[in-house]
N, C-alpha and C positions, 0 to 999 in steps of 0.2 A: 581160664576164667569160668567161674560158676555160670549156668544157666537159668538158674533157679528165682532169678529174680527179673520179672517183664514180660511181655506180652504182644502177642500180634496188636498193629495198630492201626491204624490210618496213616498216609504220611504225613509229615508236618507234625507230629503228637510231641511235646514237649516232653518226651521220653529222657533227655538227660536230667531230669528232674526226678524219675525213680526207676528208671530202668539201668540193670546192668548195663555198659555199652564201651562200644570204640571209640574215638572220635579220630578224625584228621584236621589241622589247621591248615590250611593254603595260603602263601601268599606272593604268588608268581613273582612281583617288581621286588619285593622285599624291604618296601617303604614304611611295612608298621602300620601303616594311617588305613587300609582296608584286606578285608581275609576274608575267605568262605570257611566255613564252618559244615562239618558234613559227620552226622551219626549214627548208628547201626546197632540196633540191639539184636541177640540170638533167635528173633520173631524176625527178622530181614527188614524190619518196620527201620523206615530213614526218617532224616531231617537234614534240609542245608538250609543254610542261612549265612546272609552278607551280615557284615560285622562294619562297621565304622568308627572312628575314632573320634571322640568329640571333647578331648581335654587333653590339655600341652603334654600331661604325662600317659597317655592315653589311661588313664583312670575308669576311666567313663569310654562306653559303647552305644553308639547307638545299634539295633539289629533289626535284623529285615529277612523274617523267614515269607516273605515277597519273591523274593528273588530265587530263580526255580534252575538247578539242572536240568536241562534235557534229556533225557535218554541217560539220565545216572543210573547203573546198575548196582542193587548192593544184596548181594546171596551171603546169606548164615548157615553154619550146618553145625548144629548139637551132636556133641560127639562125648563118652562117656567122662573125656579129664574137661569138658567146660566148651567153646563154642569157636570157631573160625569164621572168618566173615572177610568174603572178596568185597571189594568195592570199586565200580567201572566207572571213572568221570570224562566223561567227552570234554576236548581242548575247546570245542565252539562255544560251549557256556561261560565259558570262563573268561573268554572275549567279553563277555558283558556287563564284569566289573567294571562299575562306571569310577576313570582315573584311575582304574590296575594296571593300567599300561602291559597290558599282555600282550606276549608275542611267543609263536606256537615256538615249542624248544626245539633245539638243537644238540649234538653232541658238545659240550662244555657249558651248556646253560644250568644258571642255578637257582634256584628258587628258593624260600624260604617258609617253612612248616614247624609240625611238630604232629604227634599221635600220642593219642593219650586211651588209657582204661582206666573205666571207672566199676568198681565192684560194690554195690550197696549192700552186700553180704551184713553178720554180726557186726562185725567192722569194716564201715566201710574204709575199701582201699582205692587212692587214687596212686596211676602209675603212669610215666612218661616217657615218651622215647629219649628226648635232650630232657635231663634234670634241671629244673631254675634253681640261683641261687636264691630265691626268694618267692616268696607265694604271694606275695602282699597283693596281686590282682589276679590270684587264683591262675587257672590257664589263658588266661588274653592276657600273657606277656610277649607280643612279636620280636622285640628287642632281641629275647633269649633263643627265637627259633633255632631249631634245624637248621644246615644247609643242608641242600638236598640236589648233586649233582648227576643231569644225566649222562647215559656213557652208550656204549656201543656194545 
């Protein structure tokens, strides 16, 4: 991924709006109806934000960059083909999805996600881990997550 587009920030900075970046979607119970939201451009600059569902097709979001990880770690390193970016989420914040019905995982627990890049280059390019068969609500499609199982 290019680096060439973004900037150190504050955190919270509404950086998927014109920053190259990561993202990750979380969503422990896999009910669709709530997710965190967590972004990282090549400046190490983050954003998380709780995600809400407020229409039968989850059409409509409400969001809440309110809602704070603790001790979220997220290191970027610019490196000549474009940028890497670790991202540390502690299990106790994630407790605090209100109705996430979280429960710290185990060997066979599954969750439900997705990771996406976004490159605002000449052309901007959007890239996904799970493909949707449809974009019709951009990436807040939970229906189409990831499974995402841990292992040993």
């Amino acid at each position: 991924m290019n680096s060439d587009i973004g900037s150190k920030q504050k955190k919270d900075s509404p950086i998927f709006k014109t920053d190259d970046l990561v993202e990750i979607f979380i969503d422990p119970d896999g009910d669709g109806q709530n997710y965190v939201e967590i972004g990282v451009n090549a400046f190490s600059t983050n954003y998380d934000m709780l995600l809400k569902c407020i229409s039968a097709e989850c059409g409509g979001w409400k969001t809440s960059m309110a809602f704070d990880i603790e001790e979220l770690e997220t290191i970027s390193k610019i490196t000549t083909e474009g940028y890497c970016t670790e991202i540390k989420i502690p299990f106790s914040s994630l407790v605090k999805i209100e109705n996430g019905n979280f429960k710290k995982p185990e060997i066979g627990t599954k969750w439900k996600g997705n990771v996406f890049r976004i490159d605002y280059d000449s052309n901007t390019e959007y890239l996904s881990l799970q493909p949707y068969k449809s974009l019709k609500f951009g990436f807040h499609q939970p229906e189409e997550f990831a499974v995402f199982e841990f292992m040993e």
